[in-house]
C-alpha positions in Angstrom: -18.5 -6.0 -2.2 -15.4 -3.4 -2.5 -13.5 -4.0 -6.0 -9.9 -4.8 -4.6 -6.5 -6.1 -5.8 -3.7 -7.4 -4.1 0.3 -7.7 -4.9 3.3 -9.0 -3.1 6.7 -8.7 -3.6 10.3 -8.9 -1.7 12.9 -6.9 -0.6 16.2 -6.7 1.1 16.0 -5.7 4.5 14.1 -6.5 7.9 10.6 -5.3 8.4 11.0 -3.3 11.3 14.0 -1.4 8.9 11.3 -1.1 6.0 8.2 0.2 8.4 9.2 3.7 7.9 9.9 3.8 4.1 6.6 2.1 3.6 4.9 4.9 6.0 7.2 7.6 3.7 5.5 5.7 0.3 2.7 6.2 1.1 2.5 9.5 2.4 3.9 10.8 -1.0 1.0 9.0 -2.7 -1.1 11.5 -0.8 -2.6 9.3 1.6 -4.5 9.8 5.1 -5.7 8.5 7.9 -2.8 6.2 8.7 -3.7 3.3 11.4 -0.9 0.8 12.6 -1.1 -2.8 13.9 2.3 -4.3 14.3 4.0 -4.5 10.8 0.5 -3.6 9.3 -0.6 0.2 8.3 -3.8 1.2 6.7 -4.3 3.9 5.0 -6.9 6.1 2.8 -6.0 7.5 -0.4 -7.6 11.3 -1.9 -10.8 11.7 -3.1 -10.0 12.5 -6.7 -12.3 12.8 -9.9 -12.1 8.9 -10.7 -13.2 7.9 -7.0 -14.1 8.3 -4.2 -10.9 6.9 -2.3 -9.7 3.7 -2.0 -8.2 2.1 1.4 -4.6 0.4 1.2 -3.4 -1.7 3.7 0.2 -3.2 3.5 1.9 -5.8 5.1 5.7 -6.6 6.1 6.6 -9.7 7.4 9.9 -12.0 6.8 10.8 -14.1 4.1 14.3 -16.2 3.4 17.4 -14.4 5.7 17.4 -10.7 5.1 14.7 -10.3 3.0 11.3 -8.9 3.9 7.7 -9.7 2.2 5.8 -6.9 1.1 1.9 -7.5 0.1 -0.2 -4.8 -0.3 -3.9 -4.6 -1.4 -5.9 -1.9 -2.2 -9.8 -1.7 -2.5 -12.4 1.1 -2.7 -13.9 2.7 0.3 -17.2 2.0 -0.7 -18.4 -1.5 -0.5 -21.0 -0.3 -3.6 -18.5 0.2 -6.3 -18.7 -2.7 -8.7 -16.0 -0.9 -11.1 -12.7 0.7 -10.1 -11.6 1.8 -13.6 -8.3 0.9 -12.8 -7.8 2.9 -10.0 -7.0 0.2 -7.6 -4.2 -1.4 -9.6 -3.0 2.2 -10.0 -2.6 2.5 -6.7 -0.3 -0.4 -6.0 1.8 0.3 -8.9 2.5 3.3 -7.4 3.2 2.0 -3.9 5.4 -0.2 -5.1 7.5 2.5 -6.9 7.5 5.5 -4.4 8.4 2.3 -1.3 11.4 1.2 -4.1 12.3 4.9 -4.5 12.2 5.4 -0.6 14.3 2.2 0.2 17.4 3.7 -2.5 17.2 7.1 -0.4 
């Protein structure tokens, strides 16, 4: 089984308002091969020198009034790797700064 981690957080705003910041997020981390369902995206991050990739999938939905639920997880593309070094918590932390970033602009 895929190493993974998860996080969740909210925001001000409605989802369908935050669906294109999160897109933006996480095409400044560099990722790929984007899929949508609904209020869901998937996405594969670069190959680099620590991995082989790891595949983020984030959710919107709503929370109280005005406020939107963001959980994203991140795991490794291959269901072999036992040790992500890090990399997958990495990964959200970054998310979560580049979609906080995109929401100010």
């Amino acid at each position: 089984m895929a190493v993974s981690r998860q996080i969740s957080f909210e925001v001000v705003g409605t989802p369908d308002d935050l669906l294109m910041p999160m897109v933006q997020a996480l095409s400044d981390m560099r990722c790929y091969r984007f899929s949508r369902d609904g209020l869901i995206v998937t996405a594969r991050t670069p190959i680099n020198w620590r991995s082989i990739g790891e595949v983020m999938t984030v959710r919107l939905s709503d929370a109280a009034a005005g406020r939107t639920l963001v959980e994203a997880s991140s795991h490794s593309a291959l269901r072999t790797v036992i040790f992500d070094w890090g990399k997958n918590n990495y990964n959200l932390k970054r998310f979560e700064t580049a979609f906080r970033a995109r929401m100010a602009q």
